[in-house]
Jmol script that loads the backbone (N, CA, C; Angstrom):
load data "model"
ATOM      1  N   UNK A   1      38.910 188.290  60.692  1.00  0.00           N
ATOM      2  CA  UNK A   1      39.360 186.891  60.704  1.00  0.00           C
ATOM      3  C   UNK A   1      38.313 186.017  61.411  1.00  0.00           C
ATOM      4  N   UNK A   2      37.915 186.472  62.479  1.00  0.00           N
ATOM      5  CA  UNK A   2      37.150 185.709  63.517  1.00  0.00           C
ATOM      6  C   UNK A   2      35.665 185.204  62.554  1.00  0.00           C
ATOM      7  N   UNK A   3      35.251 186.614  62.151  1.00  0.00           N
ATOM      8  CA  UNK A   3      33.820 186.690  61.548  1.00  0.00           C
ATOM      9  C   UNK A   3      33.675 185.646  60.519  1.00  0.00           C
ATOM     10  N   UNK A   4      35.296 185.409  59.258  1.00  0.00           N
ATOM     11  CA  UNK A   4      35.314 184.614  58.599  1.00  0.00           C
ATOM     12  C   UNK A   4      34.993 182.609  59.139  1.00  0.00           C
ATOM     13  N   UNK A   5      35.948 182.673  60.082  1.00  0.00           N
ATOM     14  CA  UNK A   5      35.768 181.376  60.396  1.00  0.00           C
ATOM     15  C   UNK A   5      34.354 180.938  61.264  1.00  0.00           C
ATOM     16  N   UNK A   6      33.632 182.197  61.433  1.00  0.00           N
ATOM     17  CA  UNK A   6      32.682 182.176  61.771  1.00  0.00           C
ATOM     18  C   UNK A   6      31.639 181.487  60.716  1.00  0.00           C
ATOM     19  N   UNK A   7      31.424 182.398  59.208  1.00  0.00           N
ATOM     20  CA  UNK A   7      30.568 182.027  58.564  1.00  0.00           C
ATOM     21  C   UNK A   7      31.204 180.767  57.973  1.00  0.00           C
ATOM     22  N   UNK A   8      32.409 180.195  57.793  1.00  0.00           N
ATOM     23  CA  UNK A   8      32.452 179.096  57.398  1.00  0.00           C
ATOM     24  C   UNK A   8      31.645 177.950  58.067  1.00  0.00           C
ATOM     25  N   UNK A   9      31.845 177.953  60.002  1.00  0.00           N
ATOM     26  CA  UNK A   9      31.565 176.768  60.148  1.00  0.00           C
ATOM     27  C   UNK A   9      30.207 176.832  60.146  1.00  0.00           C
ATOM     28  N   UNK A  10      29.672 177.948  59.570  1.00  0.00           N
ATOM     29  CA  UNK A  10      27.797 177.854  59.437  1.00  0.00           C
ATOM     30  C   UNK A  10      27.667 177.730  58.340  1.00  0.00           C
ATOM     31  N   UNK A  11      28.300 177.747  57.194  1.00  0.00           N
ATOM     32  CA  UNK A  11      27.973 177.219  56.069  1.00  0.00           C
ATOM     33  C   UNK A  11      27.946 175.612  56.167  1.00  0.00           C
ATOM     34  N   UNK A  12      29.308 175.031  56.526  1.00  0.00           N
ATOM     35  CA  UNK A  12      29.175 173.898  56.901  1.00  0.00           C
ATOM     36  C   UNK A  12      28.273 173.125  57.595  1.00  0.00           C
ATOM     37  N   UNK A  13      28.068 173.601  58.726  1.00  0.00           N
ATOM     38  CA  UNK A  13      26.767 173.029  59.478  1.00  0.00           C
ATOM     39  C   UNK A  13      25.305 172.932  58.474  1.00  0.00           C
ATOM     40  N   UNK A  14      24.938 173.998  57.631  1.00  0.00           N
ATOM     41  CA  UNK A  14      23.891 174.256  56.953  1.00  0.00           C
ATOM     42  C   UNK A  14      23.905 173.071  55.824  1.00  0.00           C
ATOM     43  N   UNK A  15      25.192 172.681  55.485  1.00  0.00           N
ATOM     44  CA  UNK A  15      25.506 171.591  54.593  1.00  0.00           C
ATOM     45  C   UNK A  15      25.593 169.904  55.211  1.00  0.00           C
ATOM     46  N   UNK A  16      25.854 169.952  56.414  1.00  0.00           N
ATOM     47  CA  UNK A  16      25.381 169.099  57.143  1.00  0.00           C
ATOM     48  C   UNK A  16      24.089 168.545  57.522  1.00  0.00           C
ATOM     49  N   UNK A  17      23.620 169.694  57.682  1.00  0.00           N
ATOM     50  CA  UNK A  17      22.061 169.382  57.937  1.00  0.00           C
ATOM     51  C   UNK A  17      21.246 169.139  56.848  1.00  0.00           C
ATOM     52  N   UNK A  18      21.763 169.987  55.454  1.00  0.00           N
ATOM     53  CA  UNK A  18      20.984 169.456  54.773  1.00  0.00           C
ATOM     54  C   UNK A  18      21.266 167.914  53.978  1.00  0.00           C
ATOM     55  N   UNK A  19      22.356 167.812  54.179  1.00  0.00           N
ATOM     56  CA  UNK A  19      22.457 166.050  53.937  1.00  0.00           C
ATOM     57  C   UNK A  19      21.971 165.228  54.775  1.00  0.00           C
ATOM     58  N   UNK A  20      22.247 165.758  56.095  1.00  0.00           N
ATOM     59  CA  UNK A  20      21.119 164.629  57.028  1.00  0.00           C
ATOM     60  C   UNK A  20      19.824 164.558  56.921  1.00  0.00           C
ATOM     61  N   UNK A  21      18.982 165.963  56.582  1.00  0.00           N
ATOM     62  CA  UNK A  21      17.866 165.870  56.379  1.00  0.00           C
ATOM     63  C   UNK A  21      17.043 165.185  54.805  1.00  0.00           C
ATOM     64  N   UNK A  22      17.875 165.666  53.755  1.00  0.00           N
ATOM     65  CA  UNK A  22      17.518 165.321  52.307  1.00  0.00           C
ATOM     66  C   UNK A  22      18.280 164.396  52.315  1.00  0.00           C
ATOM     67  N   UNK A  23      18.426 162.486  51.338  1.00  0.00           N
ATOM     68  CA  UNK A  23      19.018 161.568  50.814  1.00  0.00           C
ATOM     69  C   UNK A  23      19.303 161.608  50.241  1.00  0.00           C
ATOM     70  N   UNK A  24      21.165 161.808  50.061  1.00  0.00           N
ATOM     71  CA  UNK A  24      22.018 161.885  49.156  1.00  0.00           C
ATOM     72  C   UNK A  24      22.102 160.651  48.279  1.00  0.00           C
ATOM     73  N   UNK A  25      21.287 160.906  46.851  1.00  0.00           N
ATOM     74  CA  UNK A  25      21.677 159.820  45.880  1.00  0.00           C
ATOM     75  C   UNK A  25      22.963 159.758  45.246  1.00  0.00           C
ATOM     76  N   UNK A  26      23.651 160.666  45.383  1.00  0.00           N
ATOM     77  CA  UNK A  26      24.946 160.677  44.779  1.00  0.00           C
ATOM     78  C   UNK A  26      25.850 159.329  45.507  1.00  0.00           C
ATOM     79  N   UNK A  27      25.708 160.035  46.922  1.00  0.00           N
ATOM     80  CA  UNK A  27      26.737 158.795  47.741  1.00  0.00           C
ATOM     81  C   UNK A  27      26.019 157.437  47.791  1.00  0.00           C
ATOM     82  N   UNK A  28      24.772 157.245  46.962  1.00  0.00           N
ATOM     83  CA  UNK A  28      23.991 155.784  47.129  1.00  0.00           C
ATOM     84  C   UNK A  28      25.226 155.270  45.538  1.00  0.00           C
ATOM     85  N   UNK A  29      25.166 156.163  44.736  1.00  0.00           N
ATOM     86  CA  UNK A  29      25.906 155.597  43.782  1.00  0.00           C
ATOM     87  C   UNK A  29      27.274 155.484  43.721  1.00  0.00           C
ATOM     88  N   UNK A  30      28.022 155.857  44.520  1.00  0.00           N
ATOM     89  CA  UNK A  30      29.508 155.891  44.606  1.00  0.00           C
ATOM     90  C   UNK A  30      29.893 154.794  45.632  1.00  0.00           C
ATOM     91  N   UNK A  31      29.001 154.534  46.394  1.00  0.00           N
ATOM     92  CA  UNK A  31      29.089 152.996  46.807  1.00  0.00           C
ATOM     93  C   UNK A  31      28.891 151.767  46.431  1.00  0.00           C
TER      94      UNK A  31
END
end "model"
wireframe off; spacefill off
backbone 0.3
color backbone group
């Protein structure tokens, strides 16, 4: 259980970072 919620919130983070780092054109167009 632990290990799971483990790799989630590092997937997440990894998805975080890469939106902060790369410019999401998607969300330029949905605004």
């Amino acid at each position: 259980m632990l290990l799971h919620t483990v790799a989630r919130v590092i997937v997440m983070d990894r998805i975080a970072t890469a939106l902060m780092r790369f410019p999401s054109k998607k969300i330029k167009l949905r605004n």
